[in-house]
N, C-alpha and C positions, 0 to 999 in steps of 0.2 A: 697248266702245262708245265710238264718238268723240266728244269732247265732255263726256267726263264732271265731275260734282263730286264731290269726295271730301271727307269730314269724317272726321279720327280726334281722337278722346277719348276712346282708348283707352288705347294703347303708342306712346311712338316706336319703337321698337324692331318694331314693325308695321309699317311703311313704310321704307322703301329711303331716304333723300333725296336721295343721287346720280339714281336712276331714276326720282322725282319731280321733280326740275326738270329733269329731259331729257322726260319726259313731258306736264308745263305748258309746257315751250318746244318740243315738238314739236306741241301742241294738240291730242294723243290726251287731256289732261285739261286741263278748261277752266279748272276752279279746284281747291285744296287750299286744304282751313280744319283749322288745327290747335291744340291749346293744350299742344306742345311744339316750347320755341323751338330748336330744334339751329343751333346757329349757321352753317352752311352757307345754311339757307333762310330768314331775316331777310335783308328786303329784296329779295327775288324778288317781278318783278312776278307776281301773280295765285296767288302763294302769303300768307294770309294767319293770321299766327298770331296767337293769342287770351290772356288770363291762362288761365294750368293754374291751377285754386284747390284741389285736393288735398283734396278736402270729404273722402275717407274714408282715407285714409292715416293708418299708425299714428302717425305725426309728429304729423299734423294732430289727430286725437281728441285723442292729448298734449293739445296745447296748447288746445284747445277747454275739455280739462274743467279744465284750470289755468288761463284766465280765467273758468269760473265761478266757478270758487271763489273767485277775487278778486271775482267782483260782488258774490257772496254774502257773502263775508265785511266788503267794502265796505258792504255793505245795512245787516248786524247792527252795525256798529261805527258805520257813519257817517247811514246812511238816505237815503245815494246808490241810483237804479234805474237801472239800465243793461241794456238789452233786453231790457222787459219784453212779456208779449203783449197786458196788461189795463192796466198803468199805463204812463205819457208815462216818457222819461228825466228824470231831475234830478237832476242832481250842484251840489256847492255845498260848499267849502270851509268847516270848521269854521273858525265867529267868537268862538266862547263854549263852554265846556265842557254849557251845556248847551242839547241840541238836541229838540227838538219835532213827529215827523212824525203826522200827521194824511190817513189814507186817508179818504175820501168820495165821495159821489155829487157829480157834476159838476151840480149845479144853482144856479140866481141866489140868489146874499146868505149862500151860506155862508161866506166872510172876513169879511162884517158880524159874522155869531154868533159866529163866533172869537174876534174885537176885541173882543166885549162882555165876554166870558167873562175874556179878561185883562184890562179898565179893570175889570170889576168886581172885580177880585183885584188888581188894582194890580201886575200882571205888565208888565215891561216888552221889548219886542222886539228885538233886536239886529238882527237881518236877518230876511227872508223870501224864499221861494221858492214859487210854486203853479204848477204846470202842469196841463194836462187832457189825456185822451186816452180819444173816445168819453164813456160814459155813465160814467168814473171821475175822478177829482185827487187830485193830492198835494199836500200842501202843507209843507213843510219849514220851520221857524223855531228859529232863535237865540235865546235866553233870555241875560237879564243873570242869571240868578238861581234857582234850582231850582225846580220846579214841587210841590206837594202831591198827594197821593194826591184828595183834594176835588175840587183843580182839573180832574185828568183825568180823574174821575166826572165833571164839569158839563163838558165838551166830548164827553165819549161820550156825552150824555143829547140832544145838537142833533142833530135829527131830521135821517140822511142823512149823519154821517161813523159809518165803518162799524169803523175801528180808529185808537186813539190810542197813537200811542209814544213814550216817552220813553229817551233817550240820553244818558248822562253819561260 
């Protein structure tokens, strides 16, 4: 049929591309969308090709599950989250050996309860980081100084953070 649009995201190797741009320049095909670039058909008007993202190529899984294991292992070392489904991303360069994350519910004045919890342990803070995403937050903190086993009973007792962890 004349006039037609073709899309493959399939195979190059499915399509001719000599016979497709004599087919776009003949306007038996009105357009071709493609996400393989064969260097003949870059740059032909009304042929138009797309990123290939090779979501299931054995290459791609590779490497898929060898950046998880970098977040994860990220996670466990640092308390960096990097494409989470439930928590925000936050990454944050370690300032102090010891680091402090605190999962919770995302509601008003809980960094209040935090701050009290350390003036009243005379805990001092290096840095912070809190992000939110939906009805959860992180919040990541730097420590001048190791924390007590006490201290992170009295932070897991404030009503609405759901896990305290500590990293050294």
């Amino acid at each position: 049929k004349d006039g037609v649009r073709i899309i493959n995201l399939s195979r190059s190797e499915l399509v001719n591309s000599k016979d497709m741009i004599k087919a776009v320049a003949d306007k038996k095909v009105a357009c071709y969308v493609t996400d393989f670039a064969t260097p003949d058909i870059i740059g032909v008007d009304n042929i138009i090709v797309i990123p290939h993202l090779g979501a299931s190529t054995n290459e791609s899984e590779d490497n898929c599950a060898v950046m998880a294991a970098k977040q994860i292992v990220d996670y466990l070392e640092n308390g960096n989250i990097t494409h989470s489904v439930n928590y925000p991303d936050v990454q944050a360069p370690r300032t102090t050996a010891n680091r402090l994350c605190v999962l919770h519910k995302n509601i008003p004045n809980m960094l209040t309860r935090f701050t009290a919890v350390f003036a009243q342990d005379n805990v001092n803070i290096s840095d912070m980081l809190n992000r939110s995403r939906g009805e959860y937050a992180y919040t990541m903190l730097d420590l001048d100084s190791p924390v007590t086993a006490e201290f992170v009973a009295d932070l897991q007792k404030i009503d609405g953070v759901i896990r305290v962890r500590v990293i050294r």
